[in-house]
N, C-alpha and C positions, 0 to 999 in steps of 0.2 A: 212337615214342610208343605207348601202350597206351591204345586207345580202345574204351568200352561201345555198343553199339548196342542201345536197347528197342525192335520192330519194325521189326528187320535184313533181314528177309524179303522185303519187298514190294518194292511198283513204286519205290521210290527208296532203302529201305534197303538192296536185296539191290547191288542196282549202288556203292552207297556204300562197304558192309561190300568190294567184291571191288577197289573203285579204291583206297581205303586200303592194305588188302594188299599189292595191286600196290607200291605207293611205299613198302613196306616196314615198316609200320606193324605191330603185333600188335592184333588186334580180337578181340573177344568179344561176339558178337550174345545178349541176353539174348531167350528163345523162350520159347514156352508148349507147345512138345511135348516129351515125354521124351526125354529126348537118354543115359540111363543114369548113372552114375558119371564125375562131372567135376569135374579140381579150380577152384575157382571163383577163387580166389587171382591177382588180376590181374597181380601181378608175375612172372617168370620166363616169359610168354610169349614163344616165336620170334619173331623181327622177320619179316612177311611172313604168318603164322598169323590164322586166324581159327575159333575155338572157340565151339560153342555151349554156352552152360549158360539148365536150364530154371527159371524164375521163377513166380511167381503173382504179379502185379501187382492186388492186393488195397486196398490203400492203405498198406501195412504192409512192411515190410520182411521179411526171410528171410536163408537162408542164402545164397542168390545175392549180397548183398547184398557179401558178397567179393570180388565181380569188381570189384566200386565203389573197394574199400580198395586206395591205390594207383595206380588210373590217372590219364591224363593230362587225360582229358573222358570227358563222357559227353552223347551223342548221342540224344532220346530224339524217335524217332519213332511210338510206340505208338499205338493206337485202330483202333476199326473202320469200314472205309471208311461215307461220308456215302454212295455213289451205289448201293448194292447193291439197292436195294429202296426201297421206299413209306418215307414217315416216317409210320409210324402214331406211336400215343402210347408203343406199349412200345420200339418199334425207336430213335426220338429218344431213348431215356432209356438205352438201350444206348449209342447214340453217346456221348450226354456222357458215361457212368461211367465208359467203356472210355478215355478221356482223363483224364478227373480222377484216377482210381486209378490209374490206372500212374504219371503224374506225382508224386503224393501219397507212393507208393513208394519211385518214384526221389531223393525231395528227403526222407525219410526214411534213406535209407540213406544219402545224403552226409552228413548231419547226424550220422550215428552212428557212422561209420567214423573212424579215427585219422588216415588219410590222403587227403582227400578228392580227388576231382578239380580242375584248376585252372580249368575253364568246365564248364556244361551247356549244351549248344545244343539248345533245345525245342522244336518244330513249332508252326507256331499257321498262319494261312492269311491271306489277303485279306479273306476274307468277314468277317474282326474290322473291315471299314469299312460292310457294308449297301450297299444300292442307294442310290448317290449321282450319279447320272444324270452329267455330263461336268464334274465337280468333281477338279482335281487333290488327288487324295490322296499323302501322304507317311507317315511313324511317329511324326508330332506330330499329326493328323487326328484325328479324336474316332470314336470306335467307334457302329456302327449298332445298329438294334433288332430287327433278324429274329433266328430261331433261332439261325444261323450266327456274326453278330454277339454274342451272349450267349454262347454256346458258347467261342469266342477268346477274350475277355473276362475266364472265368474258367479256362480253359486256362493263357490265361498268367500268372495272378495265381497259380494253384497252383505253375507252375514258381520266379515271384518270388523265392517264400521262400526261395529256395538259395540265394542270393546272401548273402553274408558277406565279409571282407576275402580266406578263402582259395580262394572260387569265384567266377569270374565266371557271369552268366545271361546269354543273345543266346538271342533269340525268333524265330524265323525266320518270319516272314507270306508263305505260298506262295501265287503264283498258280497259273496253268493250265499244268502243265508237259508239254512238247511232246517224246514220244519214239513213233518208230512202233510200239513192243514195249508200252507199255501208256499208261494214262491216258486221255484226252482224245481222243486221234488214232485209238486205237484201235475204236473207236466210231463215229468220226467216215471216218475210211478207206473201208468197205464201201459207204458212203452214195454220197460221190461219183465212186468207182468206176463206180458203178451207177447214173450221172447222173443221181440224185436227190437232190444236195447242194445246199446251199443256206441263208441266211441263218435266225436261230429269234430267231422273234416279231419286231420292228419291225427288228431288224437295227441297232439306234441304239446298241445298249448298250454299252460296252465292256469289253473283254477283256485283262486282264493276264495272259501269256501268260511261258514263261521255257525254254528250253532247255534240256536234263534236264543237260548236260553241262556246263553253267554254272550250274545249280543244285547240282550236283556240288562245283564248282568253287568256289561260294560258303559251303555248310559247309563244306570244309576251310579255306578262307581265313579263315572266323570263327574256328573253332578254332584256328589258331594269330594271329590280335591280338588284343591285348589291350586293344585300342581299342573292340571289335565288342562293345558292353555292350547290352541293351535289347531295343527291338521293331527289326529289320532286314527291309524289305520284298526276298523274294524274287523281284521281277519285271523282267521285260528293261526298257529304258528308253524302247522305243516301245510305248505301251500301242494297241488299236487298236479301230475297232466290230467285232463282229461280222459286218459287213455287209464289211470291209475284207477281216475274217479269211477268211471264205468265197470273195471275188476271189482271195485269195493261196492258200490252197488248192486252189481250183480251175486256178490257171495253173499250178500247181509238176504237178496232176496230170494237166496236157492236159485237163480236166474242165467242162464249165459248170457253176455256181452260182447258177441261176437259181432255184432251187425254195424258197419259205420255207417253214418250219412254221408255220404262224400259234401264237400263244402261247395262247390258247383251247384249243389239242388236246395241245398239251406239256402244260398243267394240267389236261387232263381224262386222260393218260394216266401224269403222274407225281404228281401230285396236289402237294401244298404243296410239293416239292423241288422244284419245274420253275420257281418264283419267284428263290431264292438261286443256285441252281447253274447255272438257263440264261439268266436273266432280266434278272437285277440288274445294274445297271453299277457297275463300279469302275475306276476311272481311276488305276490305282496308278504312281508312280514310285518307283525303288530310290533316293532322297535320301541314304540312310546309306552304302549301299553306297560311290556313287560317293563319296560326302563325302571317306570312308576312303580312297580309289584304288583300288577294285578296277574292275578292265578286265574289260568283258563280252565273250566271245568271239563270240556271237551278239546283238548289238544289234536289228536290222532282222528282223523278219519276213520278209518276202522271200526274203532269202538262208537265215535259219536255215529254213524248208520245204525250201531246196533243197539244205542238209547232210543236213538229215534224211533226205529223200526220194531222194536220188537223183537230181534232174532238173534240169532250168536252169526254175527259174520266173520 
């Protein structure tokens, strides 16, 4: 197959864009750096190849917009990371554009090409449920009201409009995905290393959590059913507190976890993101997933720290 990637780059598309490859696939990461003279033309790609051609993800389409004509899917994980920095009022308005337009782009240029792709698989997160304290959440759940919530909301309503008889849409709702090379752990590592790890704010919340490899594992499985239509929650199937997740961390790392942040000093040092990102519980279950049959390689926390890590936790 010939598959598009809109931010190929990062902590899940660069590993995507190279597991594709591997399995023989021809990929084409669509980039926003100059990459020079490239034909953009998706077909005649090497099975095994992955080509970058550079885009403006403006809301609008372009000449890029060739790589679209042709392929099999298109994989669009674009935006700029939510954790970089403070949400002031200008950095939040970055977050959502940097989502809305690239999406707006990429469901333009299916629209307009002769040959579209037969799915788009679009990012969208967890946070499209809000702090719903130990409420089993599924992709029939009704959407929360914080930033995060709003943001998913219309993320994935932009991608919607692709969908026609000759494209499928699948929304993929990620949790907290668990790789020691970046995200979540990476942050999290130095901490209790340095036996000062330990539960943030009441430690009650819960944490949908998902193994980058079976996050892996779950966009290519969307991409090839044609069953996997809609919102599919990206999370392993034991959701846990905080308070759990910090115990298992700290045993996979010979570590105690006795140390909290109180949530008072998270929000007096990340300011309104230290609510959604560290705060809020969501109690997600992958419902569609399993519906489907897809088999998680890491279920249990537990053991997936100790693939991860290395250790016997």
């Amino acid at each position: 197959m010939t598959i598009v990637i809109a931010g190929g780059s990062g902590f899940l598309g660069q590993p995507l864009a190279a597991t594709l490859a591997a399995e023989g696939h021809a990929v084409v990461v669509l980039t926003r750096q100059a990459v020079g003279p490239s034909a953009a033309d998706a077909t005649g790609r090497p099975p095994g190849s992955i080509a970058r051609v550079e885009w403006r993800p403006d809301g609008t389409s372009g000449p890029w917009s060739q790589s679209v004509d042709g392929a099999d899917a298109v994989v669009n994980l674009a935006g700029e990371s939510i954790a970089d920095g403070r949400w002031t009022t200008r950095r939040k308005a970055g977050i959502v554009e940097s989502r809305l337009a690239s999406t707006r782009s990429l469901v333009e240029a299916i629209a307009r090409v002769a040959r579209p792709p037969r799915v788009l698989v679009s990012a969208s997160a967890v946070g499209h449920y809000g702090d719903r304290g130990e409420e089993l959440l599924t992709e029939s759940s009704a959407a929360g009201s914080d930033f995060l919530a709003d943001l998913c909301v219309k993320w994935e309503g932009e991608a919607a409009r692709a969908a026609s008889p000759r494209t499928r849409v699948a929304l993929i709702r990620t949790g907290i995905v668990l790789d020691p090379n970046g995200g979540a752990l990476v942050k999290l590592l130095p901490l209790f290393k340095a036996f000062v790890g330990g539960p943030l704010g009441s430690g009650r919340q819960y944490m949908s959590w998902i193994h980058r490899s079976d996050w892996l594992a779950l966009v290519r499985w969307v991409v090839t059913n044609d069953l996997a239509t809609g919102p599919i929650n990206a999370t392993a199937p034991e959701p846990v507190t905080n308070a759990a997740f910090s115990r298992a961390l700290g045993r996979a790392l010979h570590r105690p976890s006795l140390l909290p942040a109180p949530a008072f000093a998270l929000r007096l040092a990340l300011g309104e993101m230290a609510g959604p990102l560290l705060l809020a519980s969501q109690r997600v279950l992958p419902a569609r997933a399993l519906e489907l049959g897809f088999a998680f390689t890491h279920p249990r926390l537990g053991p997936a720290l100790e693939a991860l890590l290395g250790r016997k936790a």
